[in-house]
Every structure is written in structure tokens, then in C-alpha cells.
PADRENTI-490783 format. One record per residue (C-alpha): residue number from 1; chain; z negated, y negated, x negated. Coordinates in Angstrom, 3 decimals. Last residue first. Layout:
BEGIN
i NUM; ch A; up Z; north Y; east X
...
This chain:
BEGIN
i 293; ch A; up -162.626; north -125.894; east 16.248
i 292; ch A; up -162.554; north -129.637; east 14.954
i 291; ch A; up -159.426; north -131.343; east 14.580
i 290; ch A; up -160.247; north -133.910; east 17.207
i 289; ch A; up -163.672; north -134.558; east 15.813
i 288; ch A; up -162.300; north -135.520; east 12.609
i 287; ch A; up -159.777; north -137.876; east 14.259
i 286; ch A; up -162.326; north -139.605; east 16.333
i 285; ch A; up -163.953; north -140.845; east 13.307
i 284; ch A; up -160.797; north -141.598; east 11.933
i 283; ch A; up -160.327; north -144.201; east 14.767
i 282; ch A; up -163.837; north -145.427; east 14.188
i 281; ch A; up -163.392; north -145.907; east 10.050
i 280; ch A; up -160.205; north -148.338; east 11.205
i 279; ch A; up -157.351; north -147.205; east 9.650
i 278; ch A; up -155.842; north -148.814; east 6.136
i 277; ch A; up -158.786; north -147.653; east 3.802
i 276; ch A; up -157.336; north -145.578; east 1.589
i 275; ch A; up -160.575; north -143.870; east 0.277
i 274; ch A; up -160.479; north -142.767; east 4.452
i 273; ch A; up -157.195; north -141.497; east 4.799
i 272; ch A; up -157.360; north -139.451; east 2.218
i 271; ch A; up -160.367; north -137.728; east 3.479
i 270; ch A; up -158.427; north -137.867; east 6.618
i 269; ch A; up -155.125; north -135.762; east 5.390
i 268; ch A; up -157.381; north -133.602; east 3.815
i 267; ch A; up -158.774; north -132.307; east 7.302
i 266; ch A; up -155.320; north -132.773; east 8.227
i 265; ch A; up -154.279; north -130.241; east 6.586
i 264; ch A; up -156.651; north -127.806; east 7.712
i 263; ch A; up -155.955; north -128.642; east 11.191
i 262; ch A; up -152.464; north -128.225; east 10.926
i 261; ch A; up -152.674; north -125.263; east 9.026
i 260; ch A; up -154.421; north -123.543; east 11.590
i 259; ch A; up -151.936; north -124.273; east 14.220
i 258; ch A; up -149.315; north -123.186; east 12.127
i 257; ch A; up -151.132; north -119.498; east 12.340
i 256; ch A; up -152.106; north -119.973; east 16.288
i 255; ch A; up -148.418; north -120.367; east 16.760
i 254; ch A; up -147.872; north -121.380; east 20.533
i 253; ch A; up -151.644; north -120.672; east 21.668
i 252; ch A; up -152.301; north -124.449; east 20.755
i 251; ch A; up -149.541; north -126.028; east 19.229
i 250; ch A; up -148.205; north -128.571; east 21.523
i 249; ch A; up -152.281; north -129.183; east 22.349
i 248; ch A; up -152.736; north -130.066; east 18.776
i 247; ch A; up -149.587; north -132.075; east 18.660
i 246; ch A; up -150.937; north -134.201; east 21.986
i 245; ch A; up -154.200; north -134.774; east 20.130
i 244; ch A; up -152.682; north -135.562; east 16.885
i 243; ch A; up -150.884; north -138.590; east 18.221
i 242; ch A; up -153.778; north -139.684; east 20.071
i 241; ch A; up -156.138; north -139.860; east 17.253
i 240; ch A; up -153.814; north -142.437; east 15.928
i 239; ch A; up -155.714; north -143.468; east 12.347
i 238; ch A; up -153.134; north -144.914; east 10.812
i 237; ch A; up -153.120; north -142.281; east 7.764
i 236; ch A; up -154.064; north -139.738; east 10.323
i 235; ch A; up -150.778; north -140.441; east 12.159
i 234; ch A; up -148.526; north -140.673; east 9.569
i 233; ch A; up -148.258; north -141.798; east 5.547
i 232; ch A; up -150.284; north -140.714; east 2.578
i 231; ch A; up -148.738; north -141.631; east -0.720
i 230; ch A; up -151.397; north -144.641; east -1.555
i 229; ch A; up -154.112; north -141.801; east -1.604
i 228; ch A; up -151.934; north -138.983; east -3.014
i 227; ch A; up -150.487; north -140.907; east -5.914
i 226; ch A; up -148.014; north -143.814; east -6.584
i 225; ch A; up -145.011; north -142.586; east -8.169
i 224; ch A; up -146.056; north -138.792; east -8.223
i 223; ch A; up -146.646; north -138.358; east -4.669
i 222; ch A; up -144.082; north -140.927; east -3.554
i 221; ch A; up -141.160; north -138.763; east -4.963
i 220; ch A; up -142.677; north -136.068; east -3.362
i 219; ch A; up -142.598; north -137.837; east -0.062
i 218; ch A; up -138.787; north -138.738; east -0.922
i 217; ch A; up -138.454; north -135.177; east -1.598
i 216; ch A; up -139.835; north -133.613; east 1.432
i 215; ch A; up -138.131; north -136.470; east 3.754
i 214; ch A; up -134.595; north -136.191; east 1.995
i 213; ch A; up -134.859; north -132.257; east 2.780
i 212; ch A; up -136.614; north -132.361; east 6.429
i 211; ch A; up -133.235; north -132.871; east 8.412
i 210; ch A; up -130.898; north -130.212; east 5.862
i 209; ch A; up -133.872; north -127.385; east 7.007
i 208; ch A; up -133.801; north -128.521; east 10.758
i 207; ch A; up -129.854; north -128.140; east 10.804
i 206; ch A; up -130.057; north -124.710; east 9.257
i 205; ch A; up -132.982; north -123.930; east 11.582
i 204; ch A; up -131.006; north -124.970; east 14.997
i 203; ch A; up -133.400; north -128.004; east 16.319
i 202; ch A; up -134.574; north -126.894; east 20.047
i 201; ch A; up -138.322; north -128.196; east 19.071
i 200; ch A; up -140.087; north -125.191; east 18.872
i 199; ch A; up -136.957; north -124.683; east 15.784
i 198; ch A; up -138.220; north -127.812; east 14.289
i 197; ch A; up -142.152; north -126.488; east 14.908
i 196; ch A; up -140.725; north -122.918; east 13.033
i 195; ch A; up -139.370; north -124.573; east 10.083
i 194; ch A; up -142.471; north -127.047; east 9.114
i 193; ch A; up -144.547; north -123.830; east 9.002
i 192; ch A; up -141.731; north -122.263; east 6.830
i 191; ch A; up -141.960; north -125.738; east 4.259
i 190; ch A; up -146.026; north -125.424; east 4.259
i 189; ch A; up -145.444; north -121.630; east 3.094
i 188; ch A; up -142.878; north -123.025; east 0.317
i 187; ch A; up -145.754; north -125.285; east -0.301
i 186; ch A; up -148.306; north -122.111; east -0.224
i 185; ch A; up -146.384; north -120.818; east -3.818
i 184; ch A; up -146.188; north -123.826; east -5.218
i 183; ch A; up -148.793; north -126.656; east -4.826
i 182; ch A; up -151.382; north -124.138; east -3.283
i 181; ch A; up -150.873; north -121.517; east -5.490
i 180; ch A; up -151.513; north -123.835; east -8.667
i 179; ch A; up -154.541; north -124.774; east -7.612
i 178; ch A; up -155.443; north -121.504; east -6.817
i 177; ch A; up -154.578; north -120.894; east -10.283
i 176; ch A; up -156.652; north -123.527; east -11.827
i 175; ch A; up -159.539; north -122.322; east -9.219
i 174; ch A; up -159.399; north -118.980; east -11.019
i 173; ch A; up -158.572; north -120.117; east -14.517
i 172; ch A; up -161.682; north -122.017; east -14.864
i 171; ch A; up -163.876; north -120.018; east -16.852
i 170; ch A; up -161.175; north -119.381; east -19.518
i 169; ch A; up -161.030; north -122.976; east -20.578
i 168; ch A; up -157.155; north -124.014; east -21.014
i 167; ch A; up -155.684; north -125.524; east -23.514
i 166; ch A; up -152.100; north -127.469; east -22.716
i 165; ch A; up -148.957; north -126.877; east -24.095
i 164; ch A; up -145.756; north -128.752; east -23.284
i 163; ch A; up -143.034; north -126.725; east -23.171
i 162; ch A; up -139.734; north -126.990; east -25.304
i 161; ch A; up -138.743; north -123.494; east -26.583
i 160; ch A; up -140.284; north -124.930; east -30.074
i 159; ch A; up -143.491; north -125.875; east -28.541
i 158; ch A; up -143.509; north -122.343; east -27.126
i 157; ch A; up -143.739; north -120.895; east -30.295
i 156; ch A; up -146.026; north -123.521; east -32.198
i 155; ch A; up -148.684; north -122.914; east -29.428
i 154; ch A; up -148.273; north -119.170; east -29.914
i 153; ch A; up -149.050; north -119.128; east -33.662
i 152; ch A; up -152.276; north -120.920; east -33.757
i 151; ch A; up -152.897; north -119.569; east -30.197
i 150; ch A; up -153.071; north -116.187; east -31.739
i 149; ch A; up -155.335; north -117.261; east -34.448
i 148; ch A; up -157.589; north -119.211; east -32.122
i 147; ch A; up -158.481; north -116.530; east -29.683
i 146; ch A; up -157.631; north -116.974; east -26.574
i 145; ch A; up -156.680; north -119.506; east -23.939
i 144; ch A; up -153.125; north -121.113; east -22.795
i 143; ch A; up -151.781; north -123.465; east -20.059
i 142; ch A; up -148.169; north -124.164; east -20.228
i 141; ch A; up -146.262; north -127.075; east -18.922
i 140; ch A; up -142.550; north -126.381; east -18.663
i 139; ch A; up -140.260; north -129.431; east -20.273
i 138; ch A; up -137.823; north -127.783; east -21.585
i 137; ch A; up -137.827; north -124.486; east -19.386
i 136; ch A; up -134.698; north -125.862; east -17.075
i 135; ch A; up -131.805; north -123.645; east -18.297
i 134; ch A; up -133.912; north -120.711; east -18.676
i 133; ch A; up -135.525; north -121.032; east -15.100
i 132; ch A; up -131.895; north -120.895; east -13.189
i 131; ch A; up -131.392; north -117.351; east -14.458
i 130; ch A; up -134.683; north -116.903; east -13.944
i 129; ch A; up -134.145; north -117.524; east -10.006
i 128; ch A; up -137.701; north -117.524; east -8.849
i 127; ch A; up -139.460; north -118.045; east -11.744
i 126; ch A; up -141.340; north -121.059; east -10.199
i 125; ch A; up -143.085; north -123.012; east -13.168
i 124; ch A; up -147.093; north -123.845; east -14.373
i 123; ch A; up -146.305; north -121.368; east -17.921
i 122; ch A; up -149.493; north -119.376; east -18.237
i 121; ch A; up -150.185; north -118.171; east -21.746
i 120; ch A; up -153.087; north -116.015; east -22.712
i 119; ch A; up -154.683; north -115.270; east -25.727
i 118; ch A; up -155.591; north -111.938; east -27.972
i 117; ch A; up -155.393; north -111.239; east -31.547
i 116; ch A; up -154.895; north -107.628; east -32.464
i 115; ch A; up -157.328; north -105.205; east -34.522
i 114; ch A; up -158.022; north -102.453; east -32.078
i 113; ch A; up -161.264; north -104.338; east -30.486
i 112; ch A; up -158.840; north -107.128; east -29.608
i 111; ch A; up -156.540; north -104.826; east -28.035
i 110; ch A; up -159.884; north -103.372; east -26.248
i 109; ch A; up -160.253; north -106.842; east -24.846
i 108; ch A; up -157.119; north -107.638; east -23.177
i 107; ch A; up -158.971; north -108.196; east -20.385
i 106; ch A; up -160.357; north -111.341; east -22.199
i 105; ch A; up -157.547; north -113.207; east -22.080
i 104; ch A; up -158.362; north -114.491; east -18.766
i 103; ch A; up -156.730; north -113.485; east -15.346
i 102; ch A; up -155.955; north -115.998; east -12.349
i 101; ch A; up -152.716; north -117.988; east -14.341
i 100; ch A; up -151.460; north -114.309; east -15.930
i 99; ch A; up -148.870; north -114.505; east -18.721
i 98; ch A; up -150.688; north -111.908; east -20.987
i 97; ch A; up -150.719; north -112.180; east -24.837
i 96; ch A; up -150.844; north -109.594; east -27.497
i 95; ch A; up -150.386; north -110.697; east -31.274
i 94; ch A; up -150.752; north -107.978; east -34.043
i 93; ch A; up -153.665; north -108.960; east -36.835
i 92; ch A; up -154.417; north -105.505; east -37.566
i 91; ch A; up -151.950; north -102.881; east -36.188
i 90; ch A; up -151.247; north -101.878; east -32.326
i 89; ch A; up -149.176; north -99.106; east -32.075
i 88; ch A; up -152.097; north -96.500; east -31.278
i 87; ch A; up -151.581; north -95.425; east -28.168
i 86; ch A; up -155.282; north -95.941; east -26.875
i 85; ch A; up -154.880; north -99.804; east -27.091
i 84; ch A; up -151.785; north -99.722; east -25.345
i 83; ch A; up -153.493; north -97.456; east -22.711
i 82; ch A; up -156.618; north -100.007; east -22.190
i 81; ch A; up -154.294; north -103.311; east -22.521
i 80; ch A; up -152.053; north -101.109; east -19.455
i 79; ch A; up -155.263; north -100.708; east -17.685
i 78; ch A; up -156.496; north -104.433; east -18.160
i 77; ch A; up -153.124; north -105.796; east -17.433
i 76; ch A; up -151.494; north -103.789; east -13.857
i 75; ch A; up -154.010; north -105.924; east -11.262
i 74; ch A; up -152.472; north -108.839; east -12.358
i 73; ch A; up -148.755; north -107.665; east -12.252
i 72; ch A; up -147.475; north -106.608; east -15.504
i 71; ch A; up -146.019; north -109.891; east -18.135
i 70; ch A; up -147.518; north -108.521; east -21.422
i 69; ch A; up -145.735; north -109.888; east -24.470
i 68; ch A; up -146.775; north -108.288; east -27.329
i 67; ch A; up -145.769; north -109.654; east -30.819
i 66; ch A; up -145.981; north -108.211; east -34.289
i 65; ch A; up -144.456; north -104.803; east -33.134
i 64; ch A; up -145.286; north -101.246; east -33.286
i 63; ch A; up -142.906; north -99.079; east -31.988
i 62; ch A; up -142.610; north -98.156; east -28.431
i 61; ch A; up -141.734; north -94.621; east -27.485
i 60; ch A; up -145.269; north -93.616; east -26.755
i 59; ch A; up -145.758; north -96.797; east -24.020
i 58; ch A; up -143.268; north -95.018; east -21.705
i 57; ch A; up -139.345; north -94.523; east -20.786
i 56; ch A; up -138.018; north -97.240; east -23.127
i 55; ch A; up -134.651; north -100.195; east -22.784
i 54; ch A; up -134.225; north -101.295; east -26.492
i 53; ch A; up -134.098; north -104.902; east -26.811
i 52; ch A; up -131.177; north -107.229; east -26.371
i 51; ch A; up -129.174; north -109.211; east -24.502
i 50; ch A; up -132.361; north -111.110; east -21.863
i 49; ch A; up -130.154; north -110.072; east -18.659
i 48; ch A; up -129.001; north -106.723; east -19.924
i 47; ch A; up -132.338; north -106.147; east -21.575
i 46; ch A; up -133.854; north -106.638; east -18.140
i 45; ch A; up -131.351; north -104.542; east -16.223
i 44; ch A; up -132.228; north -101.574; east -18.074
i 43; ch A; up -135.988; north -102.258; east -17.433
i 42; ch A; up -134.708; north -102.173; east -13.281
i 41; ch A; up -132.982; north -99.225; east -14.021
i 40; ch A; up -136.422; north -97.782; east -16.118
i 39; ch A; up -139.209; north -98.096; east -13.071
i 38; ch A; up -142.168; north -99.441; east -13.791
i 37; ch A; up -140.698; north -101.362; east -17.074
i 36; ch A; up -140.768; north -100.896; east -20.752
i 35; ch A; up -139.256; north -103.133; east -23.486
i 34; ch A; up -138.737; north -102.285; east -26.472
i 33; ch A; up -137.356; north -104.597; east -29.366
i 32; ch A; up -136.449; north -108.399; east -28.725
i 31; ch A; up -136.097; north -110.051; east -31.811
i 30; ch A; up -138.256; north -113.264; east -31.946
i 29; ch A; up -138.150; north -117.436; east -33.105
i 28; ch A; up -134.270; north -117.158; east -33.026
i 27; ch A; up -134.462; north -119.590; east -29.471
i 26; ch A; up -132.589; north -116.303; east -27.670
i 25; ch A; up -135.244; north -114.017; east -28.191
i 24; ch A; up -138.090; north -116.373; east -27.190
i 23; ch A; up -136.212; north -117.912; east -24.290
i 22; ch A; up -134.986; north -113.793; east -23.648
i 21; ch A; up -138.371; north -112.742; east -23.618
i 20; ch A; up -140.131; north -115.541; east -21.385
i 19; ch A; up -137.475; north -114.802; east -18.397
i 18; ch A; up -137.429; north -111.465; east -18.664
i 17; ch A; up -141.324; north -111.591; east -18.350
i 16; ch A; up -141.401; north -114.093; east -15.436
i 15; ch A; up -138.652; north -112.320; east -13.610
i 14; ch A; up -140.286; north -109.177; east -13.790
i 13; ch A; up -139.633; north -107.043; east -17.429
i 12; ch A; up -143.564; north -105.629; east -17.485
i 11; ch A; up -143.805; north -104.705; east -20.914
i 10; ch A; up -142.064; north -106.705; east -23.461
i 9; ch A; up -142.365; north -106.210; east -27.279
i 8; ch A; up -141.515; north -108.817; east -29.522
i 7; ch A; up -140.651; north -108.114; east -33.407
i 6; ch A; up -140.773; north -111.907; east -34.738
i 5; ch A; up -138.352; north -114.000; east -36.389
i 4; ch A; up -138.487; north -114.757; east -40.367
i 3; ch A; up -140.007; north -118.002; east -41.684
i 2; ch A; up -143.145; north -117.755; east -39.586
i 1; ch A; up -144.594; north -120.592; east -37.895
């Protein structure tokens, strides 16, 4: 790692990028210098939360830096890598990464024709509250590809902010990401589902939401300590067709969209069900033809 911090450059201030920036900034590994935004008072508030860096109107105002973060929305990094490329700020041997988990470095490929280093760096966290996300970074498991020098001084980077960096091959960053989707982003979704059968129920949605907390986390809990096989608990799990008849008729024209979960789910639920081996391989036979449609 370098003796002397880095000049970082920030496009795309979101709470991901604002988030990444001021860790970097603040850890004494970078100085913060432009950052540019979609719309300026929300860049403005970006270098108010990170404390630093120069808030910009455009990619011409933005000096040349050793370090490019690039944190735009997916569809947003191959035309803004095309126009930064064009701008002529990028020198030899310059570091641009993107934080995309769907994307691979590779769209950053007329950087890399202009001299810089390319890689990508997805950190597997929420950035919901990035307040909230630069107290609990330590720890963060981030999934990076690229080119080797830019990795050989990214690793080292985020190693010193406290993740734990993992590589990634580029050809699987799609179903990686859906992955990832589907344990964060959909679980919320699973959580709302979960919601509106309480409040079916006649359960006031504050009350319903306090109910399902212990049981979310203790299940969690479960997940991690023992796995998904031994983890699996319920109906399916004992093989009660019954059970998920009746809640398959309760749902049936109510919510069509929870409805669809619940089958999908429990589609899983049954492979699961079945390397457990608790339920009899009839019962979960009868199951699978239950959730049918």
C-alpha cells in the first residue's frame, strides 16, 4: 500500500458510494476530491455526510485522480466509463473500480483502453442507513474481480477498513447477485408477505411486526448454527399435507402475489425436507402435488 493517501474520485454519491468514500476517506488510506452526482444538492449532501471532497457540476471539472470510485446505478457504468474515458482525466496506471454485484469489470473497458486498471468490488451489505453501515463495515465480505494490479492495491484497501475479501470469477456475478437479492433484498419482500397474512389474520401490523421478530431471528440464528437442512421446521418439514392445503385455500384469490410465494417456497421447503429425512417420502409426495398449479 502506498505510503501517502490516495486522490479518490466519487461519482455516483448513493448511499453505497457515500458510504465507501467516507470509510476510505476517513481510514487516512484516501483524500476525497470531486465528487459528482445526478443532481448537485443531493452531491452537496454527500460531501457533507463523507467531510470532504469538492462538490462538481460535470465530469470536465474533475481533476485527475489516482483512484475512481464509480458507485452509478447499473445501467449508468458503461456510459459514464465511456464519457470518463473520453474526458481525458484518466492517466496511465489510474485505478477505476465499480461497486456493481450483477456487472463485471469489464464495462469499464475503454478506461482500461485509456491506461487505467480496472476491477470491481462488491461489498455483500445493506446500505440502507449508511450512517448505520460505517459503524458496522468491519467485518463486510467483499467480492472483487479485475485486473490484478488494481486488485493488488484494492484488496489491501479494504482489508485495512476491515472487510474480508473474497475473489470473484466474472462469469458468475449474475447468479452471485441473484443470490444475493434473494437473501437481502427479497427477504425484506418475504418479511411484507409475512405482514399482510398477520394483518388477514385481525393482528394490528405494529403488533404483528414485534410477534414475528424473536421468530425471524431465532430461525436465523438456526440457519447459520446448524444449516438449512437441519434448520427447516413446519408443516413441510413434517410432512402435513393438510396443513398446507387449508393455507393454500386461505390464500387463494386473497393475495394471488403471497400466494405465489407460498408455493415457491415451499417448493424449497420440500427439497429440504426430503435430504432431511424426518417425514415420511409419501406425505411429501402429497405435498408436491398440493403446491402444484
Amino acid at each position: 500500500m502506498t505510503e501517502r493517501p490516495l486522490t479518490l474520485n466519487l461519482i455516483g454519491p448513493g448511499r453505497a458510494g457515500r458510504t465507501l468514500a467516507a470509510l476510505l476517506a476517513r481510514g487516512g488510506t484516501c483524500v476525497l476530491q470531486d465528487v459528482l452526482g445526478a443532481r448537485f444538492a443531493s452531491t452537496e449532501a454527500a460531501t457533507a455526510f463523507i467531510g470532504g471532497g469538492r462538490a462538481v457540476r460535470g465530469l470536465p471539472e474533475m481533476r485527475p485522480a489516482a483512484l475512481w470510485l464509480l458507485t452509478p446505478p447499473d445501467a449508468a457504468i458503461a456510459p459514464v466509463a465511456s464519457a470518463l474515458a473520453a474526458g481525458g482525466a484518466i492517466r496511465s496506471g489510474d485505478v477505476v473500480f465499480h461497486c456493481s454485484g450483477s456487472q463485471p469489470s469489464s464495462l469499464l473497458a475503454p478506461l482500461a483502453a485509456a491506461g487505467a486498471r480496472i476491477a470491481s468490488v462488491h461489498p455483500l451489505k445493506s446500505f440502507a442507513d449508511p450512517a448505520a453501515a460505517l459503524q458496522s463495515f468491519a467485518g463486510t465480505w467483499c467480492a472483487v474481480e479485475g485486473d490484478a494490479a488494481a486488485l493488488d492495491l484494492l484488496r489491501p484497501l479494504f482489508e485495512g477498513l476491515g472487510a474480508r475479501v473474497v475473489l470473484l470469477d466474472a462469469a458468475g456475478k449474475t447468479p452471485y447477485h441473484a443470490a444475493s437479492v434473494l437473501v437481502c433484498n427479497d427477504l425484506v419482500a418475504l418479511m411484507e408477505a409475512g405482514l399482510r397474512l398477520y394483518e388477514k389474520a385481525g393482528l394490528e401490523r405494529a403488533t404483528a411486526q414485534r410477534m414475528m421478530e424473536p421468530l425471524v431471528r431465532e430461525t436465523l440464528d438456526n440457519v447459520f448454527a446448524l444449516g438449512t437442512v437441519r434448520a427447516l421446521t413446519g408443516p413441510v418439514a413434517r410432512g402435513d399435507a393438510d396443513v398446507v392445503v387449508r393455507q393454500l385455500k386461505a390464500l387463494e384469490g386473497a393475495d394471488p402475489e403471497v400466494e405465489a410465494v407460498y408455493r415457491a417456497l415451499a417448493a424449497v421447503a420440500l427439497d429440504l425436507a426430503r435430504r432431511q429425512g424426518g417425514a415420511p417420502p409419501a406425505a411429501l409426495d402429497d405435498i408436491a402435488k398440493v403446491i402444484k398449479k
